[in-house]
Each structure stands twice: as C-alpha cells, then as structure tokens.
C-alpha positions in Angstrom: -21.0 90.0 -37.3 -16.9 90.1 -36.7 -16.2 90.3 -33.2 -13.3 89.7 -31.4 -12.2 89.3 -27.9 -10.1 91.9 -26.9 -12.4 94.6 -28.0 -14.6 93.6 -25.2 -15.1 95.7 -21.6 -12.4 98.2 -23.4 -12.2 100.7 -20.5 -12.3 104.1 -22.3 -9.8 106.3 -22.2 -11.0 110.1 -20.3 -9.6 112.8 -22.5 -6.6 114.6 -20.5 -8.0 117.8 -22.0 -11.1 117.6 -20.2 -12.3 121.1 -19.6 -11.6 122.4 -16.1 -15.2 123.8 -15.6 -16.6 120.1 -15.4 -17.8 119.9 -11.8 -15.9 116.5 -10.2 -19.2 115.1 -9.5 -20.0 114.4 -13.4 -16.7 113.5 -14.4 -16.9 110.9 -11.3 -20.4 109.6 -12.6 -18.4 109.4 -16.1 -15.5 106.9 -14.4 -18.2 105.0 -12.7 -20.2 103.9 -15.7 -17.2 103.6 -18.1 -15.3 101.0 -16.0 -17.9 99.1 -14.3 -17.5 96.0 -17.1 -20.1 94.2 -15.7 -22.0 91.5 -17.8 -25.0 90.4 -16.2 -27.0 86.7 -15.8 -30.0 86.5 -15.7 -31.5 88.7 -12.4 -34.6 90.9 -11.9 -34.4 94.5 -11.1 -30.8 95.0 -12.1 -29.4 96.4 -15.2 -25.7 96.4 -16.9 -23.9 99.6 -17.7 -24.3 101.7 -20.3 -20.8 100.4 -21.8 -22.3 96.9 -22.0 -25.1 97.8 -23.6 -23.1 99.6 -26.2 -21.0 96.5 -26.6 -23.6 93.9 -26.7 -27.3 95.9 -26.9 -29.4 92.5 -26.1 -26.7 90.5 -24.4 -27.5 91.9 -20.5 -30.3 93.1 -18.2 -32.0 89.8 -17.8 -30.0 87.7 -20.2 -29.3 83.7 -19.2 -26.1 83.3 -20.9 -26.3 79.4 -20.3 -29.5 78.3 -22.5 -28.8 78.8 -26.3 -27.2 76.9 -29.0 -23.7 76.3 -30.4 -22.8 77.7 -34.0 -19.7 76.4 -36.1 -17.2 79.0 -37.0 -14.6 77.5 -38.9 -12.9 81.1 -40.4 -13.0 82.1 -36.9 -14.8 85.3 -38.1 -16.8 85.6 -34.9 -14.0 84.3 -31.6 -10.7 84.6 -32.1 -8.2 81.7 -31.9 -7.6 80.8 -27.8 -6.0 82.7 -25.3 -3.3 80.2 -24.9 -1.6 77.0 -26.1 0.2 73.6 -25.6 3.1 75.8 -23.4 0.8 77.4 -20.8 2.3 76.4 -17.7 -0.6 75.4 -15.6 -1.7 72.8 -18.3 -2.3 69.5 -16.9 -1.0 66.7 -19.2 -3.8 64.5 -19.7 -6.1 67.5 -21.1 -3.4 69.4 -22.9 -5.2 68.4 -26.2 -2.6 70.1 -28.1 0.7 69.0 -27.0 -1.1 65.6 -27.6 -1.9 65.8 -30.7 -5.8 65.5 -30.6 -7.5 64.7 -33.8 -10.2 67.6 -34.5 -8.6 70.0 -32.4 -9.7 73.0 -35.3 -12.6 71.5 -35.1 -13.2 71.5 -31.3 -12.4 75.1 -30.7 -13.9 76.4 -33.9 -17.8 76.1 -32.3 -19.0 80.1 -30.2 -21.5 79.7 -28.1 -24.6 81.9 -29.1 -27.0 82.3 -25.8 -30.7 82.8 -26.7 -31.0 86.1 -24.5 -28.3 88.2 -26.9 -30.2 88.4 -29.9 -28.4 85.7 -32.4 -25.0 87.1 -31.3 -21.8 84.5 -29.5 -21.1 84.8 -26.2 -19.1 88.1 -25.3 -15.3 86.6 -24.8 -13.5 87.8 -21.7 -10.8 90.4 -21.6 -8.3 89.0 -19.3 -6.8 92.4 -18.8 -9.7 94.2 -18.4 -11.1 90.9 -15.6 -7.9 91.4 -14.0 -7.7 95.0 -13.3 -11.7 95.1 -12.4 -10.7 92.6 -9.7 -7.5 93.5 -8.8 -6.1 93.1 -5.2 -8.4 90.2 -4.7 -8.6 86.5 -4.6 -10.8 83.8 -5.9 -10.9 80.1 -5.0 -12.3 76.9 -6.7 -13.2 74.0 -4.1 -14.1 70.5 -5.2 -13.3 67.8 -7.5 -11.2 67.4 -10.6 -13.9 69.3 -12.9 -13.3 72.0 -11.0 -9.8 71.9 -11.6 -10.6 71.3 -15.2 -12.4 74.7 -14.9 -9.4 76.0 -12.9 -6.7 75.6 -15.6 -9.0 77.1 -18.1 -9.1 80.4 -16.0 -5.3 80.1 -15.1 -4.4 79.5 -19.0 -6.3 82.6 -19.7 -5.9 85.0 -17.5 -2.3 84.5 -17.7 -2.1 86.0 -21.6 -2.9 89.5 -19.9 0.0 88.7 -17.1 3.2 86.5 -18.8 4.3 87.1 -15.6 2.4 84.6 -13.4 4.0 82.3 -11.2 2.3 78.9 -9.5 1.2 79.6 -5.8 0.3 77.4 -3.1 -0.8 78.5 0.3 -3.3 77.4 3.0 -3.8 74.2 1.7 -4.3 75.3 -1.7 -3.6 71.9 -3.9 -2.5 74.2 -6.6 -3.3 77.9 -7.9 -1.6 80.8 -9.8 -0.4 84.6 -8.7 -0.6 87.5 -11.1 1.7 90.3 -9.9 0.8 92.8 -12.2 -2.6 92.8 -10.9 -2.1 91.5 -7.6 -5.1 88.8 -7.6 -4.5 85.1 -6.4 -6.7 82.0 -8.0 -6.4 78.9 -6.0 -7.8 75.3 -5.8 -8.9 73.2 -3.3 -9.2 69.1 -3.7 -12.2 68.5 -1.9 -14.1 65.9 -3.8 -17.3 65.1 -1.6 -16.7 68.4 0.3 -17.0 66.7 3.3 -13.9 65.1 5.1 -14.0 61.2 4.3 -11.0 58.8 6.0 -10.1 55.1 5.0 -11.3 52.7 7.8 -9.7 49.2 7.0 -12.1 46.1 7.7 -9.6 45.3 11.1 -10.5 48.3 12.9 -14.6 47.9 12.2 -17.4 46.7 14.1 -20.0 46.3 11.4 -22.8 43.6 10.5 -22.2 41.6 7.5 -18.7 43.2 7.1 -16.9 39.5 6.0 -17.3 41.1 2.6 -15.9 44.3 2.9 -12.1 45.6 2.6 -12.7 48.4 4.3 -15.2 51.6 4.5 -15.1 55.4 3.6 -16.6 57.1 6.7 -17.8 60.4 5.6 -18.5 62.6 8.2 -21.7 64.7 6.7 -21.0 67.6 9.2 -17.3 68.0 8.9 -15.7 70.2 6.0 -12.8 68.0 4.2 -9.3 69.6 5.9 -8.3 70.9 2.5 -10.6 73.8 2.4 -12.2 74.2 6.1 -9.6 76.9 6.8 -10.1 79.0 3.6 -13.6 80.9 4.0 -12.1 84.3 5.1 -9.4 84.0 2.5 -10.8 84.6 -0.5 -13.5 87.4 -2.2 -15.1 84.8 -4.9 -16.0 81.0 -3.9 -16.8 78.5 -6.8 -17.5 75.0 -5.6 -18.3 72.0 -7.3 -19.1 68.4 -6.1 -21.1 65.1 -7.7 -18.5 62.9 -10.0 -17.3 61.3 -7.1 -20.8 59.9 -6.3 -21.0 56.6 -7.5 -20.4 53.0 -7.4 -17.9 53.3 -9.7 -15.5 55.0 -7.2 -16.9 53.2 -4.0 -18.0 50.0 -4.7 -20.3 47.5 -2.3 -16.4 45.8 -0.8 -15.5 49.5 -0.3 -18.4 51.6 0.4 -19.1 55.3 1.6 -20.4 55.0 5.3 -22.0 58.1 6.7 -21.4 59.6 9.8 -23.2 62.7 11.9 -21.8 63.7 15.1 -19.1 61.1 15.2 -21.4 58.1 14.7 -22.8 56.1 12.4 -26.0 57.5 10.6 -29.1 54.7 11.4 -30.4 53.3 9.3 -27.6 54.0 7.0 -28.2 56.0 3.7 -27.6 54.7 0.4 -25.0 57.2 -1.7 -27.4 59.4 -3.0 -29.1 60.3 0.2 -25.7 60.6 1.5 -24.8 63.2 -1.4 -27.8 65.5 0.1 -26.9 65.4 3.6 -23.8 66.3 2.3 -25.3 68.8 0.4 -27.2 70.5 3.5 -24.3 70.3 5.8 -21.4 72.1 3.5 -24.1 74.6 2.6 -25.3 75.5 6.3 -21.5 75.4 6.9 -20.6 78.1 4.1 -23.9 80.4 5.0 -22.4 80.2 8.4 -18.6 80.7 8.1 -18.2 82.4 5.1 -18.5 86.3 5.2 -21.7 87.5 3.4 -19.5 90.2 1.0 -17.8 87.0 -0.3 -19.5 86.0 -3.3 -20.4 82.2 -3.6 -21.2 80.5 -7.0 -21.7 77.0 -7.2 -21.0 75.1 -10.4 -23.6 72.7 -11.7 -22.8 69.4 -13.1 -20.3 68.5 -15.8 -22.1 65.8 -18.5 -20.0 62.9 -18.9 -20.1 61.4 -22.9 -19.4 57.3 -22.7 -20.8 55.9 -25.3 -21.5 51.8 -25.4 -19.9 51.6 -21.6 -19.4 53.3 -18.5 -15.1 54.5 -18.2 -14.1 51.0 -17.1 -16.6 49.2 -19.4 -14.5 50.3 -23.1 -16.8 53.2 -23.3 -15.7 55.4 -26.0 -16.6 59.1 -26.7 -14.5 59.5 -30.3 -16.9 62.1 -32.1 -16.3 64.9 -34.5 -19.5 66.8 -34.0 -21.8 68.4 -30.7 -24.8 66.4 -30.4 -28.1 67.7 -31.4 -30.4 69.1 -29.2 -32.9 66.3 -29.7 -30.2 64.0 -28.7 -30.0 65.4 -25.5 -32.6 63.5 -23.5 -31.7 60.2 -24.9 -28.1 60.8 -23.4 -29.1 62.6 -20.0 -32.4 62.3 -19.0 -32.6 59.6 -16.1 -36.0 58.1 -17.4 -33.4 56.1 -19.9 -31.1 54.9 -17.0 -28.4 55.4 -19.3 -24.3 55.7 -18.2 -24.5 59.7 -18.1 -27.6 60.1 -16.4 -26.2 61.3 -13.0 -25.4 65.0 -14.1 -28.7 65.9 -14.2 -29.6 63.7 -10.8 -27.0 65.5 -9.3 -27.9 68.8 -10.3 -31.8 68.1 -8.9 -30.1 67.6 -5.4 -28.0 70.5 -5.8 -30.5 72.5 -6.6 -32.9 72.1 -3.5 -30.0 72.2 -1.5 -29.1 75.5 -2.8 -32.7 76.9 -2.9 -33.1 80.1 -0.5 -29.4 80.7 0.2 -27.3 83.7 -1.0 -25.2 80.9 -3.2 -25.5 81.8 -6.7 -26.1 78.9 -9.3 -24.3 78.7 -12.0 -25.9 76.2 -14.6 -23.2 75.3 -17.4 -24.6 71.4 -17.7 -26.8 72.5 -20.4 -24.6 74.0 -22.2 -21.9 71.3 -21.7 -24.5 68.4 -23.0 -23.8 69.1 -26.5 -20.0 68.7 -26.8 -19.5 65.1 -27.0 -17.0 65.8 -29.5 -15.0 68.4 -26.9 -13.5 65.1 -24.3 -9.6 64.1 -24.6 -11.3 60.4 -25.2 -7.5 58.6 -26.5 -5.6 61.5 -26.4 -4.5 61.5 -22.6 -0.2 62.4 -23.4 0.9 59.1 -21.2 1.3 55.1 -22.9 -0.9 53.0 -21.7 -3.2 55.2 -20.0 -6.3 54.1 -22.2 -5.4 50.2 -21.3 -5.4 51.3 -17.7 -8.3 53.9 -17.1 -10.3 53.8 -20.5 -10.8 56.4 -22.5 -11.4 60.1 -20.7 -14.9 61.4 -21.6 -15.2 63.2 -18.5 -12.5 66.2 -18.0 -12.4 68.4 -21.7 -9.3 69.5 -23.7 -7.7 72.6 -23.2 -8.2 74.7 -24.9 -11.9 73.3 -25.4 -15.3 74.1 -23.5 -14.1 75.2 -20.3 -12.5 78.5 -22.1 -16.6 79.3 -22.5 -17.4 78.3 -18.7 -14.4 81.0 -18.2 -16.0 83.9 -20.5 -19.4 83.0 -18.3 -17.9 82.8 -15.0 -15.8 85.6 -15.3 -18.7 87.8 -16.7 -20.3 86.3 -13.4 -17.9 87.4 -11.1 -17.5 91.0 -12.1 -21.5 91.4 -11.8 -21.7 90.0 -8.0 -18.6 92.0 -7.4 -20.6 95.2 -8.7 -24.0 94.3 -7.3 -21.9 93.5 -3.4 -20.5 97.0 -3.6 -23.8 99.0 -4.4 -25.2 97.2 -1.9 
C-alpha cells in the first residue's frame, strides 16, 4: 500500500456553498470531528475520530503504536524521503549523519515502522502543518539528558518543513529550543540529566570516612529539582522528560562518586547509584504531580538502548552494522540476565516504571522499538577529527535523520490525543 506523509490528518476543506438551511449545530459537529487529528495509543474506553479511522481503519482505538516490527522499504513506496536534511538549522554536528557522510545512510532511513495494532500497515507519518496548527498557540518542553535532546532536534528538524520560518529561542533557562511564528507554538529543552540538582564538592571541603581516595563527590540532592527546569512547570502545555544514561559508573566513577542527599544531609546508610536513581525517581515525580498544573500533559520517555558491541564507549566498543537486529537477538543484547554492556535500558525502565505507576504521567515506551536499530547510531561518523580517538565510537545518540523521526511521528500522534482527551474532559 503507497502511502505518504503529507496525506495524513488532511483537515478537510467545508464547502463554501454549504446550504444555508443547515442548523449551526450540525455544521459545528461537522468541524469538530473533521479537525480533531487525533491518533490514539493504546487507552480503554476512548476512540479516535472518524477521520482517523478513514485514514488508518485498524491503526487507533486501542492500538499500541510501540510493539511491532520494522519492514525494509528501499523504493520508499510506503514513507517518503525525510522531512529535512544536512542544512536544518537545529542539527547538532555530531548526529548530522548526512553532512558527515555516513555510510548506509539510504539504508538507515529506508526501514517504516509497522506497529502490530494497525493491521500490517507503517506507522502513520506526522503532518507537521497539520501538528502545528492542531497545537497552535501553545508550548511544549523536553527536560532531561542528551537523548532527549536527540529526540528534540528530531521534532525541531521536522516541524520546521511546515514553518521555514523558525528561529532558535531561548528563555527561562531553556538550554536551547525553536519558535514557529506562523503557528505561534514554542518547543524548548531543558539539560537536566539526573533531574535532580547535583553540585561538585572537591575532596578539601569534605568530611567523609575513607575519602583519601576520592577527588571529589557529586552531592545530589534527591528532593531538589536541578535549577535548569525547576522554574518551568507553568510554562509550558506538554512535558516530556527523560532521565537514566547518566546513571553509571562510567560517568561517576568510585574517585568521583554520586553522594545522595535528603533535606540537606547526607542519606544513611548511603545508597548505591541505582537506589539513588529511584529516590530520584520518587522525588522529581511527587515534585511534578505537585507543581505542575493537572491540564498540562506529562509524558515520560522510556529508555534509549545503547548498541556497543565487544566494549562499553571507552572500552573500543563499536556498533558499525548495516542491518536492525533480529528480534531473537534482542534478549542476548538487553536482557540483564546476560550482564551484558547495554543491559541498563531495560533496568532503568523497571525503576521508571514503578515510579511512574498510579500518577497522571503518561508512559511512553519507545525502547522496544529502538532495540532493533543497531545499524541507526553515528558509530565513526561524529563530523569532528579525532573525536573517535577521544570519546570512542557514539552508539548511543542516532543520526538525523534516523530513528528519532519515528519517536517524532509517535510522540506527536501522542500529544494531539492527550490534548483532545484534556479538553473533553
């Protein structure tokens, strides 16, 4: 089946030679149903408009657009080509895939995403126009890590081939962002990677047993939101926050460790990093349900598979393949029972998870998805000399365009739902 992108959530156009005797209230029920472009995930009791369900007739309701399969499309018969290129001004070098000249690049974007709930057909594309105007007038934010802002320049890149006219923004602490003036709607990020504010403490100024070891320490205060986004929870209509890759040895060795704090002192006995990552967890999500205005809708992002092969980033692991993995590879790559170097997504995700459990923040599961694209990474390709000799290969963040163009298509379809769903409620 040919479909392309822009023919999805096409508002219709209402007939100017509508016949006067329609009463207003059916030609208002016509408006509402037309233009509500509304996608849904997987949730009981609601359904998606009657549009949708011409567009896509099993891709809604109770779809889960994150479990299914990837399918090759080399002709490109079934997505078009991206939404954007190597000139997109909100690229970041180092995943700009094709200003560096990635190998495989065809190859990367040529794979659609077909999710098990639509009946063998890809993943409905956005319509950045149609996104736009649907959430016009309003803003939405992205807080944590560099993942997220992996995500973020996805979402900038292609939203902004429905508005040319998009300029960086910055505001309120916002580390970076984007304003469309045709549609008047704001995106912004906010660096926040462990959520909760964390401060260098060199070894002078501590007062620690068996600290002749130690350079320094990380004191994370578990109750305190990290400065850059404690000031942003009435700003914005759509939250999407992220946090986990920072969680590791890797980044806080035993000489420089992450020491937890709760009400200005030290936490007794003191938590290894995991334990600290879930009394992270349950403070930053006690602190959102409180502070952040119920109508604003709050998505959080589950974990982003890593793909080192043969060693960890700093240990020559590599990630240079030309095909997804198979789904029977899966478990030897991710599942923690074989302790291998990309185990932690889905240990993450198991804290986030109960952390998240009973709150009105909405999960949004792309790992599984994600697991197969070991060929999607920049790996070599990072646009700087010597940047492989100095931080290894980069089979973390994707290319661009790449994967996170499908987290965008799910996200977005995300977003318009909630918004729909918050304003009949």
């Amino acid at each position: 089946m040919k479909m392309v992108r822009d023919s999805h959530y096409p508002p219709p156009k209402l007939s100017r030679r509508l016949s006067s005797i329609v009463p207003l209230l059916i030609l208002t029920v016509i408006l509402f149903y037309t233009t509500s472009n509304i996608l849904s995930p997987s949730s009981p009791g609601v359904t998606t408009s009657p549009l949708l369900r011409r567009i896509s007739p099993r891709c809604g309701g109770g779809a889960d657009l994150t479990r299914g399969r990837w399918s090759r499309d080399p002709g490109h018969r079934l997505q078009r080509l991206p939404l954007y290129d190597a000139s997109c001004p909100f690229h970041r070098n180092a995943w700009n895939c094709l200003r560096n000249a990635r190998k495989n690049m065809e190859a990367i974007i040529s794979w659609v995403w077909v999710p098990e709930g639509c009946g063998g057909s890809p993943l409905p594309g956005i319509d950045p126009s149609a996104f736009l105007a649907a959430v016009r007038g309003r803003s939405i934010g992205f807080v944590g890590d560099s993942l997220n802002e992996n995500f973020l320049v996805a979402f900038l890149c292609v939203l902004r081939s429905a508005d040319l006219g998009a300029r960086k923004w910055k505001r309120r602490g916002a580390w970076r962002g984007a304003y469309f003036p045709k549609f008047d709607v704001t995106v912004g990020y906010h660096r926040a990677v462990l959520l909760a504010k964390y401060t260098w403490q060199p070894v002078e100024l501590l007062d620690l047993p068996h600290q002749e070891k130690l350079k320094g320490i990380y004191k994370v205060d578990v109750d305190v939101p990290a400065d850059d986004w404690v000031n942003i929870t009435h700003f914005y209509d759509v939250l999407i926050f992220n946090t986990g890759h920072w969680w590791g040895l890797d980044k806080f060795p035993k000489e420089t460790p992450l020491v937890f704090y709760k009400g200005g002192k030290p936490i007794v006995p003191p938590l290894e990093i995991f334990d600290g990552l879930e009394a992270v967890l349950r403070s930053m999500i006690s602190y959102i349900e409180r502070e952040v205005p119920k109508k604003i809708v709050k998505i959080w992002r589950t974990q982003s598979p890593r793909h080192f092969h043969g060693g960890d980033w700093n240990q020559n692991g590599s990630c240079l393949f030309s095909e997804p993995l198979n789904h029977e590879e899966l478990d030897s790559w991710f599942d923690p029972r074989n302790k291998g170097v990309n185990k932690e997504a889905r240990e993450v995700n198991h804290v986030i998870q109960r952390a998240v459990e009973g709150t009105d923040i909405h999960l949004l599961n792309l790992t599984h998805l994600s697991e197969f694209r070991a060929d999607a990474h920049p790996a070599i390709w990072l646009g700087k000399k010597d940047a492989v000799a100095t931080w290894g290969q980069d089979c973390m963040h994707w290319c661009l365009p790449g994967l996170p163009d499908t987290w965008v298509d799910i996200l977005s379809a995300n977003i318009l739902y909630y918004l729909e769903a918050e304003r009949r409620s």
